[in-house]
Biopython code that builds the backbone (N, CA, C, O; Angstrom):
import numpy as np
from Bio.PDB.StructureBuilder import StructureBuilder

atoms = [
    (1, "UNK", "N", (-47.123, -63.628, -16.017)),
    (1, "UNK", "CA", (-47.850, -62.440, -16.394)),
    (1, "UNK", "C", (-46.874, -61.253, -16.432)),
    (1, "UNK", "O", (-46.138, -60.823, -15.544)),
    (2, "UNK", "N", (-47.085, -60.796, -17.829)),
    (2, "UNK", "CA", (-45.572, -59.525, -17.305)),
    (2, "UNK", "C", (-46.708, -58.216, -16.984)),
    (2, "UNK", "O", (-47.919, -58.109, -17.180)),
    (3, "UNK", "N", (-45.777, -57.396, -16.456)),
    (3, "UNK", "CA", (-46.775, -56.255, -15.724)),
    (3, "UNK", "C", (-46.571, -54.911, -17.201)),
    (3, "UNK", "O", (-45.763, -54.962, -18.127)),
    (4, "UNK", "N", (-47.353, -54.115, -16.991)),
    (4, "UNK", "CA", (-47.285, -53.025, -17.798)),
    (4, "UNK", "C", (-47.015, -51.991, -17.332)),
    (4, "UNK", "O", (-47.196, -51.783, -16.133)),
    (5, "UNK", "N", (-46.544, -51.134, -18.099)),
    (5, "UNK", "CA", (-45.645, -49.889, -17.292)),
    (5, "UNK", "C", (-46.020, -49.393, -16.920)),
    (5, "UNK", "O", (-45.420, -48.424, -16.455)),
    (6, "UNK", "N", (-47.538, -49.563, -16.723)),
    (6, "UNK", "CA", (-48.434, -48.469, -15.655)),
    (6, "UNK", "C", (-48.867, -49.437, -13.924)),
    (6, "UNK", "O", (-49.521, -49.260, -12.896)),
    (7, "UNK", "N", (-48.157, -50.254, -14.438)),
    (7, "UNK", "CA", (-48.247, -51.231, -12.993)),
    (7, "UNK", "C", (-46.954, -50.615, -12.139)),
    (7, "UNK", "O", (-46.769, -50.709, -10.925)),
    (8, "UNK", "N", (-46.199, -50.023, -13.031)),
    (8, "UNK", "CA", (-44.711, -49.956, -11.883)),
    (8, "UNK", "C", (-44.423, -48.516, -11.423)),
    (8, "UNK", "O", (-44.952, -47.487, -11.843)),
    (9, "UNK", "N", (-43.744, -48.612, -10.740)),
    (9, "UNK", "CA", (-43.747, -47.558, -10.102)),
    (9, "UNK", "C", (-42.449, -46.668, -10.534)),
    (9, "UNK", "O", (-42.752, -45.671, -11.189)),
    (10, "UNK", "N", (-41.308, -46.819, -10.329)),
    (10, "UNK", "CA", (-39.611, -46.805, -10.943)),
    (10, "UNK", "C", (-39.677, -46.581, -11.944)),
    (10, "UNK", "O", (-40.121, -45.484, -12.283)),
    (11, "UNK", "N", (-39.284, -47.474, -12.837)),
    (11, "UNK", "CA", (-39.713, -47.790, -14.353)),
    (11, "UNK", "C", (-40.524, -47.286, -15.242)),
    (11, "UNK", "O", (-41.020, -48.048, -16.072)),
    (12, "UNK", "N", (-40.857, -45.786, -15.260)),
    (12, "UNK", "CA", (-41.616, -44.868, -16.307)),
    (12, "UNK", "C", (-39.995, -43.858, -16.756)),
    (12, "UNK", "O", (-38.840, -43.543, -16.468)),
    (13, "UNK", "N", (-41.327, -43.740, -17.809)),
    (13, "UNK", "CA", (-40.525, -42.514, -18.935)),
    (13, "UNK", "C", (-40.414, -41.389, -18.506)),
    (13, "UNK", "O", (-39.633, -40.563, -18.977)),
    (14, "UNK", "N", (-41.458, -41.115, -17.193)),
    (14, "UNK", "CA", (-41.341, -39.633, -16.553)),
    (14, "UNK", "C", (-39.922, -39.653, -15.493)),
    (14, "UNK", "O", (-39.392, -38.621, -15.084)),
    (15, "UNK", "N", (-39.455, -41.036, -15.162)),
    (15, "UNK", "CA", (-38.088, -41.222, -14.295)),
    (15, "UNK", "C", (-36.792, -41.239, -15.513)),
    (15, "UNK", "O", (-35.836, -40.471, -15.414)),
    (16, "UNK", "N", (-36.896, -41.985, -16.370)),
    (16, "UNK", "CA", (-35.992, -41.961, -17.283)),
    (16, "UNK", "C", (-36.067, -40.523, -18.041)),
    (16, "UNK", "O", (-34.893, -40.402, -18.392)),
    (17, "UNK", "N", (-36.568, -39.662, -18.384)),
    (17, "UNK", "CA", (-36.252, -38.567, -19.147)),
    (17, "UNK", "C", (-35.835, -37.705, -18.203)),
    (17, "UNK", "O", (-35.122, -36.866, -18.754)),
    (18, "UNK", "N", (-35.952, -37.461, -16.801)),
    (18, "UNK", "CA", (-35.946, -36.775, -15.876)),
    (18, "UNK", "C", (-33.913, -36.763, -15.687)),
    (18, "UNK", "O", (-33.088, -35.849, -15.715)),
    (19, "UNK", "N", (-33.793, -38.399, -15.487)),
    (19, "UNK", "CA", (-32.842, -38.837, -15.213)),
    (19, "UNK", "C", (-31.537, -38.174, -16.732)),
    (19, "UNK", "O", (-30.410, -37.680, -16.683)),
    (20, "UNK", "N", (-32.181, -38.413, -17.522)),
    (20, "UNK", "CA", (-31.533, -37.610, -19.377)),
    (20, "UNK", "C", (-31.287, -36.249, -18.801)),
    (20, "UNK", "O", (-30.137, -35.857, -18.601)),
    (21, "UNK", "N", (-32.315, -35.537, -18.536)),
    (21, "UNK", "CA", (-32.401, -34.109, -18.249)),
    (21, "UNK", "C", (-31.344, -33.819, -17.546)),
    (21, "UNK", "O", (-30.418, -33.185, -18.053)),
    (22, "UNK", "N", (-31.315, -34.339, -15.958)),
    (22, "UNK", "CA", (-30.189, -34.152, -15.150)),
    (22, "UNK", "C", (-28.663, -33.637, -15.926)),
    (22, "UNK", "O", (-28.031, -32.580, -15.921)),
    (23, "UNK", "N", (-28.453, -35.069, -16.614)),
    (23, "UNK", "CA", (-27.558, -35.678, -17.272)),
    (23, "UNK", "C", (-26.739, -34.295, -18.328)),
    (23, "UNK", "O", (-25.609, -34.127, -18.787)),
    (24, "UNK", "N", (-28.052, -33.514, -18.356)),
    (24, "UNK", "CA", (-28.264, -32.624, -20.402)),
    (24, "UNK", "C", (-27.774, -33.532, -21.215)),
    (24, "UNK", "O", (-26.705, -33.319, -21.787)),
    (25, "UNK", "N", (-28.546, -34.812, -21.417)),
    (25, "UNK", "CA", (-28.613, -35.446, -22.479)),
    (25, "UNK", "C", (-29.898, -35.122, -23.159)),
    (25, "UNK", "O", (-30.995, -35.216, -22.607)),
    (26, "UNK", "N", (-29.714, -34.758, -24.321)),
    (26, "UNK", "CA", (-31.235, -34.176, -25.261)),
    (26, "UNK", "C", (-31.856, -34.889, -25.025)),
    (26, "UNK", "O", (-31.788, -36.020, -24.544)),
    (27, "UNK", "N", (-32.916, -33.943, -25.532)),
    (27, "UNK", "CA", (-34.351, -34.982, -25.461)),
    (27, "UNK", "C", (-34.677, -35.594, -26.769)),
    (27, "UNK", "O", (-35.611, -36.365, -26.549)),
    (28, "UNK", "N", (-34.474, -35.614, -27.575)),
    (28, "UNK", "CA", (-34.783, -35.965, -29.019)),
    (28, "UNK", "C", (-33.849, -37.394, -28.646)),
    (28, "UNK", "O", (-34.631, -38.252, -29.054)),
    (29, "UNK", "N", (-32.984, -37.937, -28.265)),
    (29, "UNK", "CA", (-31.812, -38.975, -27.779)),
    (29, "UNK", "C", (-32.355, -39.384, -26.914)),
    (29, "UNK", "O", (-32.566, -40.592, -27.027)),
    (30, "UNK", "N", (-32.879, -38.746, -25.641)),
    (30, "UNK", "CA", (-33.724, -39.401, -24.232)),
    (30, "UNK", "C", (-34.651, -40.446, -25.021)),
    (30, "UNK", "O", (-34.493, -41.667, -24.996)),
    (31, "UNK", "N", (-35.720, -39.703, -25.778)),
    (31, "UNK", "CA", (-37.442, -40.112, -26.401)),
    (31, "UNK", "C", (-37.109, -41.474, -27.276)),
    (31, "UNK", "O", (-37.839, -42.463, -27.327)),
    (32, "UNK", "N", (-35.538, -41.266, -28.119)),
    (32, "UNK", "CA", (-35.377, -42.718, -29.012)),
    (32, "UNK", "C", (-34.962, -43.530, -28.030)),
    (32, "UNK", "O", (-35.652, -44.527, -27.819)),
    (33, "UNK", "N", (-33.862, -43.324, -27.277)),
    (33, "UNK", "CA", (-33.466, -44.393, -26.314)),
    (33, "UNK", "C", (-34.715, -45.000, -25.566)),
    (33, "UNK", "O", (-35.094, -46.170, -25.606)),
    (34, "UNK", "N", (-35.222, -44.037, -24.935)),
    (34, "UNK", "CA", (-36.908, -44.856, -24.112)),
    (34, "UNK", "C", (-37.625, -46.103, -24.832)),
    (34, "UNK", "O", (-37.845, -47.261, -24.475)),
    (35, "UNK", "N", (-37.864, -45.450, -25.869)),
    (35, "UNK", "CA", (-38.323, -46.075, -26.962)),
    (35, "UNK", "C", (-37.422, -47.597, -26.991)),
    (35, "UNK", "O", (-37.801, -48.657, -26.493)),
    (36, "UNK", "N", (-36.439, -47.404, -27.552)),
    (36, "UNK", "CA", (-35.779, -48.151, -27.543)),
    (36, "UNK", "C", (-35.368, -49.832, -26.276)),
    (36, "UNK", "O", (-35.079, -51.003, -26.521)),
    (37, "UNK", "N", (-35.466, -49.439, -25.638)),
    (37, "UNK", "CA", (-35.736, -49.663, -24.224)),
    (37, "UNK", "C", (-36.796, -50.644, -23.916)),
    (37, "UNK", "O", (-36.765, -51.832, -23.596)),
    (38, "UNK", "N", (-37.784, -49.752, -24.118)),
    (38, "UNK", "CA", (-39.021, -50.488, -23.853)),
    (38, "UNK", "C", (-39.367, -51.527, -24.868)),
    (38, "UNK", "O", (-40.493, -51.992, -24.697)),
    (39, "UNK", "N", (-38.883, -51.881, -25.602)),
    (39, "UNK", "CA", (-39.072, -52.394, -26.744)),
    (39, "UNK", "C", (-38.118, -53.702, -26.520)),
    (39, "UNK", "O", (-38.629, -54.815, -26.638)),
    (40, "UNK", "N", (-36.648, -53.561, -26.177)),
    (40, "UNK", "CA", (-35.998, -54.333, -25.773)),
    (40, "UNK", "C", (-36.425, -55.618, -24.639)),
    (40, "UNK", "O", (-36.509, -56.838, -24.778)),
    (41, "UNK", "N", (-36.697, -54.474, -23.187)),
    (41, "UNK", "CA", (-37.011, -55.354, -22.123)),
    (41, "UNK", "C", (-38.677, -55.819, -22.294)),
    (41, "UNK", "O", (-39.334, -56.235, -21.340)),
    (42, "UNK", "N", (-39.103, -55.699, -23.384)),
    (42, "UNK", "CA", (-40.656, -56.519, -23.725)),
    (42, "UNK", "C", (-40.582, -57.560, -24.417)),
    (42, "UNK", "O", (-41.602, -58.209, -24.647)),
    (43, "UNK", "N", (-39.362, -57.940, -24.893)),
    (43, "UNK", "CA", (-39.260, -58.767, -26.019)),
    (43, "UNK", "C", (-39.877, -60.262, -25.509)),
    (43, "UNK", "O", (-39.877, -60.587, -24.322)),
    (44, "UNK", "N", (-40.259, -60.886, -26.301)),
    (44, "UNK", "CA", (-41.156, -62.419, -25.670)),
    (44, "UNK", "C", (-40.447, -63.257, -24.952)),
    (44, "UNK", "O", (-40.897, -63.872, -23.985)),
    (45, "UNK", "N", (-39.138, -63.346, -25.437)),
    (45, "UNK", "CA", (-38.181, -64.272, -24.788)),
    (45, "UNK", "C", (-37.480, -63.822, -23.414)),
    (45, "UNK", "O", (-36.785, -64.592, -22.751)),
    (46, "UNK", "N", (-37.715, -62.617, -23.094)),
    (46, "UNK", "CA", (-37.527, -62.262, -21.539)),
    (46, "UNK", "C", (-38.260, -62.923, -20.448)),
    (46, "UNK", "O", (-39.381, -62.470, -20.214)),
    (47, "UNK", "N", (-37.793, -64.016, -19.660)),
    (47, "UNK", "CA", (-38.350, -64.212, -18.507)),
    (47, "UNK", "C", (-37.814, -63.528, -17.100)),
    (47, "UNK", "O", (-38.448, -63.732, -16.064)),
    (48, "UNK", "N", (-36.615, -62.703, -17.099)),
    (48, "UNK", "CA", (-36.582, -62.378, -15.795)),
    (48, "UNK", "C", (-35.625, -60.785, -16.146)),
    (48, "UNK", "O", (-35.827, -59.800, -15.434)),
    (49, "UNK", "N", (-34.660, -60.743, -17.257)),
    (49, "UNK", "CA", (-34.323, -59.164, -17.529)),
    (49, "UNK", "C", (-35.658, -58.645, -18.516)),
    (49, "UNK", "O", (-35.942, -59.072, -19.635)),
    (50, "UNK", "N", (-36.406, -57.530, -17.678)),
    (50, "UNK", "CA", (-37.865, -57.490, -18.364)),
    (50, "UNK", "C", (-38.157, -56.047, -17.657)),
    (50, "UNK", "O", (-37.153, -55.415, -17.329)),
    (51, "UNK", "N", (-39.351, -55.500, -17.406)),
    (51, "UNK", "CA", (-39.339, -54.306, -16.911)),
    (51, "UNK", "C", (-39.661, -54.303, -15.692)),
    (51, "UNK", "O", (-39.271, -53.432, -14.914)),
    (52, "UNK", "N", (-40.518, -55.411, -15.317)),
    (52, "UNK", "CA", (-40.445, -55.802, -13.698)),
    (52, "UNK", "C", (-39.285, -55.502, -13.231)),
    (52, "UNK", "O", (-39.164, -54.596, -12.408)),
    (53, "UNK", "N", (-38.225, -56.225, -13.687)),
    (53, "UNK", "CA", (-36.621, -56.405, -13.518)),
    (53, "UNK", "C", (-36.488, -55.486, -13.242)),
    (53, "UNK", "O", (-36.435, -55.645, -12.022)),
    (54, "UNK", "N", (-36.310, -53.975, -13.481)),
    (54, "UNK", "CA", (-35.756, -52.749, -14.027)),
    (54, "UNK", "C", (-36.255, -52.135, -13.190)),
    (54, "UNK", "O", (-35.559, -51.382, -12.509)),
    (55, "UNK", "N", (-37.689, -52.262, -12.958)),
    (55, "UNK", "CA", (-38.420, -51.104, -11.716)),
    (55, "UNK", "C", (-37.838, -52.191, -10.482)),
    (55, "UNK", "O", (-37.187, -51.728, -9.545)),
    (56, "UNK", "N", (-38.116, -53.580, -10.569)),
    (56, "UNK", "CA", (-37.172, -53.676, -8.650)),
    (56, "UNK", "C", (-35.973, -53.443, -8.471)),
    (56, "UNK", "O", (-35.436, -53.493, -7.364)),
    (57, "UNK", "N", (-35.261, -53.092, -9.787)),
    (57, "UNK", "CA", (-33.478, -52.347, -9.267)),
    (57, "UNK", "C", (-33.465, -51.229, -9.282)),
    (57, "UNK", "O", (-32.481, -50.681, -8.784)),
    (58, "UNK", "N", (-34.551, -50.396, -9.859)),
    (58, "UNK", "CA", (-34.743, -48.956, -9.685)),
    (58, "UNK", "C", (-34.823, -48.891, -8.022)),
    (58, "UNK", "O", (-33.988, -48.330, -7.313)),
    (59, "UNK", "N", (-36.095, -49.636, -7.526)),
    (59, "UNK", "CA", (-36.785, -49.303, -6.121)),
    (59, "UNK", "C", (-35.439, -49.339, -5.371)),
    (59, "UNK", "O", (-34.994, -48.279, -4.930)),
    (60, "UNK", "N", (-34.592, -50.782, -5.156)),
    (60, "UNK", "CA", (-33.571, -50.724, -4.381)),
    (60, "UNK", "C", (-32.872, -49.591, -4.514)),
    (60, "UNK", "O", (-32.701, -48.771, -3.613)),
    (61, "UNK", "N", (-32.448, -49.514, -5.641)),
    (61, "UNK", "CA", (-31.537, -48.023, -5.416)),
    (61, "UNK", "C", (-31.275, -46.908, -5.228)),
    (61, "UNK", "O", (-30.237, -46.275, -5.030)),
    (62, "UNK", "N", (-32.906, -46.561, -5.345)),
    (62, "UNK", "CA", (-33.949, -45.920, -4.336)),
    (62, "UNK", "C", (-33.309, -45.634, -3.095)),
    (62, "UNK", "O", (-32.829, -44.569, -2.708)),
    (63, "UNK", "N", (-33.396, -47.150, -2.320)),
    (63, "UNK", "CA", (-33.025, -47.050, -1.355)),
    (63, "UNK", "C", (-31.490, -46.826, -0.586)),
    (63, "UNK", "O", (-31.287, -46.264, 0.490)),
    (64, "UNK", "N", (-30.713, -47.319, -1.305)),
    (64, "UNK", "CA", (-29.090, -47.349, -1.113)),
    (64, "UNK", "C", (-28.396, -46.088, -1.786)),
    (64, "UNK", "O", (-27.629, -45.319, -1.206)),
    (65, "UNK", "N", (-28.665, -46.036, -2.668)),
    (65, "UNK", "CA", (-27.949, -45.114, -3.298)),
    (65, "UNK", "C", (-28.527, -43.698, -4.360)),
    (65, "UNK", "O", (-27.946, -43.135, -5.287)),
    (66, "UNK", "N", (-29.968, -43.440, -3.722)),
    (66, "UNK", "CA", (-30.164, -42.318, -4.484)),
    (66, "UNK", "C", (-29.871, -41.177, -5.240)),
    (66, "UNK", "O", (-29.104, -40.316, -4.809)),
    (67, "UNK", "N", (-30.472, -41.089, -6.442)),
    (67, "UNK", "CA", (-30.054, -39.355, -7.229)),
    (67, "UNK", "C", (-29.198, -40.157, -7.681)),
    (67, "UNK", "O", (-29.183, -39.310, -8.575)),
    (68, "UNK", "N", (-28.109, -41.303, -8.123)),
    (68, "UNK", "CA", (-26.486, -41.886, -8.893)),
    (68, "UNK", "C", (-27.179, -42.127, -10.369)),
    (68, "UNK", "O", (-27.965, -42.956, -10.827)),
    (69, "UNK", "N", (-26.630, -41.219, -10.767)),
    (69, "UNK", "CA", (-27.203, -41.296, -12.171)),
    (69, "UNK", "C", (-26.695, -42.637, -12.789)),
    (69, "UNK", "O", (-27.359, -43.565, -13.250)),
    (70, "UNK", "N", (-25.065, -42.466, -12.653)),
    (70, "UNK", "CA", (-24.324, -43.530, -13.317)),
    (70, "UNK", "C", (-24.777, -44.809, -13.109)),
    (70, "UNK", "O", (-25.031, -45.599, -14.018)),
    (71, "UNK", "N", (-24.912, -45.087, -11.651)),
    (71, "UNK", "CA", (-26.064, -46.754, -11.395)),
    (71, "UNK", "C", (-27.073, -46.410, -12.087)),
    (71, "UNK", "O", (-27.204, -47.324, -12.900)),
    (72, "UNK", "N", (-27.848, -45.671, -12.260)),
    (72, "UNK", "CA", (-29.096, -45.659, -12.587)),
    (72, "UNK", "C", (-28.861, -45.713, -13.720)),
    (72, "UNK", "O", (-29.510, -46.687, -14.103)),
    (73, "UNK", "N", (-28.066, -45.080, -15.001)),
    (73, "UNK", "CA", (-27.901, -45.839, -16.289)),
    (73, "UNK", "C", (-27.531, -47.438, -16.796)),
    (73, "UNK", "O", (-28.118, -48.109, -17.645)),
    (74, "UNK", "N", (-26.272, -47.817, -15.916)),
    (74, "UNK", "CA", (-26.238, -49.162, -15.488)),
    (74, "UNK", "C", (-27.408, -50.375, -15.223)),
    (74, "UNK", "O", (-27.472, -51.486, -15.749)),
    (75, "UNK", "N", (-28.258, -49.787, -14.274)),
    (75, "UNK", "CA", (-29.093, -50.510, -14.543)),
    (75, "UNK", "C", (-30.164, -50.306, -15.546)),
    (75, "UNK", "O", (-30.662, -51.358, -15.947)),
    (76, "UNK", "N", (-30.547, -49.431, -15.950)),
    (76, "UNK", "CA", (-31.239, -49.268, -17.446)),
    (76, "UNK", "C", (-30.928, -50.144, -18.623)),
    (76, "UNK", "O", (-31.741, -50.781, -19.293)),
    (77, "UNK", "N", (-29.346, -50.067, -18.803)),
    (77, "UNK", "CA", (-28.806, -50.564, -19.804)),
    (77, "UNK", "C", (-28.359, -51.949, -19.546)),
    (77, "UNK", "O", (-28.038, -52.592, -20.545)),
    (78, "UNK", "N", (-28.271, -52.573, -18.310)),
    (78, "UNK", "CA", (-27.565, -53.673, -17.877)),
    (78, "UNK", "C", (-27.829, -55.014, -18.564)),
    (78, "UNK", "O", (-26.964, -55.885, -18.471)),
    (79, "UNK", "N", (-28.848, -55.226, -19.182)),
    (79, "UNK", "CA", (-28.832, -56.250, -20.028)),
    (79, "UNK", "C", (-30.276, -55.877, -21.034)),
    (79, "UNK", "O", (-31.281, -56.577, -21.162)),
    (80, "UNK", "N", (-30.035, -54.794, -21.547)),
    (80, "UNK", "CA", (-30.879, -53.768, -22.880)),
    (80, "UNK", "C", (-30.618, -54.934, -23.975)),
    (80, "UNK", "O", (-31.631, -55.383, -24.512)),
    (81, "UNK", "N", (-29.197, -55.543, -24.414)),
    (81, "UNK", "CA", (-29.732, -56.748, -25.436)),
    (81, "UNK", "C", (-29.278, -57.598, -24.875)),
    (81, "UNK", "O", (-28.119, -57.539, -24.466)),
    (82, "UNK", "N", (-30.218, -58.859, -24.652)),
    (82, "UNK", "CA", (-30.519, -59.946, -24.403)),
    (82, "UNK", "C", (-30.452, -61.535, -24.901)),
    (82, "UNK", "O", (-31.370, -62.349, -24.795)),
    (83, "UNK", "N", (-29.538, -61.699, -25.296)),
    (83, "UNK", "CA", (-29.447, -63.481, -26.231)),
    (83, "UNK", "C", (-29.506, -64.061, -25.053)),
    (83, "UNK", "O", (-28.637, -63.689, -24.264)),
    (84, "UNK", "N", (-30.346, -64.953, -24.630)),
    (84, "UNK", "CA", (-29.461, -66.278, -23.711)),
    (84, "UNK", "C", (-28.909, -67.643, -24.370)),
    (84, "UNK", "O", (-28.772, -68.804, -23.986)),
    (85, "UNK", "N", (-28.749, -67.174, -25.135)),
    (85, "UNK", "CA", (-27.681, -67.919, -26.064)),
    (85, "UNK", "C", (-25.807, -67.333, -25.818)),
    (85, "UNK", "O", (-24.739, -67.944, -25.867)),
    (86, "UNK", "N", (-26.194, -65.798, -25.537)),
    (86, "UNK", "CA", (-24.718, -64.722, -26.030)),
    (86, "UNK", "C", (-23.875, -65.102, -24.632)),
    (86, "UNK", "O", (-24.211, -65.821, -23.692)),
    (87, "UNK", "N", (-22.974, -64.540, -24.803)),
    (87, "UNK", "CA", (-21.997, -64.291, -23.373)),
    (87, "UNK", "C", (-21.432, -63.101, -23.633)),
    (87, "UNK", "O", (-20.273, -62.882, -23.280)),
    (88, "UNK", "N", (-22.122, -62.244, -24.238)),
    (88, "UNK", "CA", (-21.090, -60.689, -24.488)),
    (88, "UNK", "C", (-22.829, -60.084, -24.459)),
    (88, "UNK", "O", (-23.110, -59.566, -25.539)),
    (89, "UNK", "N", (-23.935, -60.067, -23.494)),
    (89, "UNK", "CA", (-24.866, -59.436, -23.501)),
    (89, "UNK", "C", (-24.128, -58.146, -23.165)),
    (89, "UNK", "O", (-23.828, -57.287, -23.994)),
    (90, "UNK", "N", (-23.813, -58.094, -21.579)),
    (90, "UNK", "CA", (-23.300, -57.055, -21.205)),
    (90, "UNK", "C", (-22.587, -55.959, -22.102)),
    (90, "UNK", "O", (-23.045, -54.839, -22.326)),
    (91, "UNK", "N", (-21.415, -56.457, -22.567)),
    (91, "UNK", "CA", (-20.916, -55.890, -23.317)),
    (91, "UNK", "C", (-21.609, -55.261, -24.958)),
    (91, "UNK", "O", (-21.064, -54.296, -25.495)),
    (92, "UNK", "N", (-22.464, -55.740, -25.409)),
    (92, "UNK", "CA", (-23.151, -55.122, -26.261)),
    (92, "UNK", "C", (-24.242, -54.084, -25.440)),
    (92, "UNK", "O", (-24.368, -52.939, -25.875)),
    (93, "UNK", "N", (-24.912, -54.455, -24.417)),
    (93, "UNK", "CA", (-25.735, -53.579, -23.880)),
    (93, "UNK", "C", (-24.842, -52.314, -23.334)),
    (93, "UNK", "O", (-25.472, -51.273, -23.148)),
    (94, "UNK", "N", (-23.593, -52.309, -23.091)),
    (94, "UNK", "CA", (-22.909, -50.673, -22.836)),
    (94, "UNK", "C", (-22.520, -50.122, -24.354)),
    (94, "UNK", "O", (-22.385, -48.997, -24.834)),
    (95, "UNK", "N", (-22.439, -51.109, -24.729)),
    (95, "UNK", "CA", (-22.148, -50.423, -26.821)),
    (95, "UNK", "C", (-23.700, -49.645, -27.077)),
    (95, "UNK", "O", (-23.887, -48.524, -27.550)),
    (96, "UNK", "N", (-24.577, -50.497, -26.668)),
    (96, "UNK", "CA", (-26.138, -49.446, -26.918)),
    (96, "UNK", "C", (-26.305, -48.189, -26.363)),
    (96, "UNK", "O", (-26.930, -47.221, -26.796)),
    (97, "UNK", "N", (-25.514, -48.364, -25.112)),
    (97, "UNK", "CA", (-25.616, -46.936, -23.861)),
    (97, "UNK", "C", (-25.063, -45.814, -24.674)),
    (97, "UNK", "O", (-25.626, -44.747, -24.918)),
    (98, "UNK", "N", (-23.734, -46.258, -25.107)),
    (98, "UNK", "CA", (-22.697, -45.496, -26.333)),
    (98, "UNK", "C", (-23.034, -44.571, -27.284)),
    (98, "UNK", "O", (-22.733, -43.408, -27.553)),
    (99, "UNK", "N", (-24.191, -45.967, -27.981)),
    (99, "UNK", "CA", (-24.976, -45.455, -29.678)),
    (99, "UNK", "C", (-26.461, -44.326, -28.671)),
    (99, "UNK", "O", (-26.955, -43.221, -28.893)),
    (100, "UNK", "N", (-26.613, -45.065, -27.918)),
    (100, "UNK", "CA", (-28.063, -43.882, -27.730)),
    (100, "UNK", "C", (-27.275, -42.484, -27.366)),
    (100, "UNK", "O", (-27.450, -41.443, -28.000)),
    (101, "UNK", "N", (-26.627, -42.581, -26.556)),
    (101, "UNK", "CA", (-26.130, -41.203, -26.434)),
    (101, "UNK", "C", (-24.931, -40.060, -26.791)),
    (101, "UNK", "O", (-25.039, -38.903, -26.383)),
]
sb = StructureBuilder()
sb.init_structure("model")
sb.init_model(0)
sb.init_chain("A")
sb.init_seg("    ")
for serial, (resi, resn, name, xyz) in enumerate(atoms, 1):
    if name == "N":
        sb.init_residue(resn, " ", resi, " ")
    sb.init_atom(name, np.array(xyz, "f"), 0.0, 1.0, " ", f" {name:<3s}", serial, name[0])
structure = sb.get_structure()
């Protein structure tokens, strides 16, 4: 069952634009990337990088390392495209971090 973004807690658009803001990354760039985003970690073939995923590495880091923007983009973007076929996910998912902003 995947959860919906009103199930999580971390994992909203009111934490991610907040997190842009900090940053002064526009908002017109914040709103496509979100977008973007959410669209990614919904895709059908996600069983475990998904948005569940994303809000329990938000919560931890929460706990360890609060306010780090830079983790906190990291994990946003940490596996944004997804083949489990690929071995260069990673590396295309910081090329996306790149193009969104």
């Amino acid at each position: 069952m995947r959860a919906s973004l009103l199930d999580m807690i971390h994992a909203t658009p009111t934490r991610f634009l907040k997190t842009c803001h900090r940053t002064r990354i526009d908002g017109l760039a914040t709103a496509s990337a979100w977008d973007n985003l959410v669209a990614r970690y919904s895709e059908t073939h996600r069983h475990y990088h998904n948005l569940t995923h994303l809000d329990r590495m938000l919560s931890h880091m929460d706990r360890v390392a609060p306010d780090n923007e830079a983790i906190e983009f990291a994990i946003w973007f940490h596996d944004a495209i997804y083949d489990p076929l690929a071995r260069d996910n990673e590396a295309r998912s910081a090329d996306l971090f790149t193009e969104c902003f």
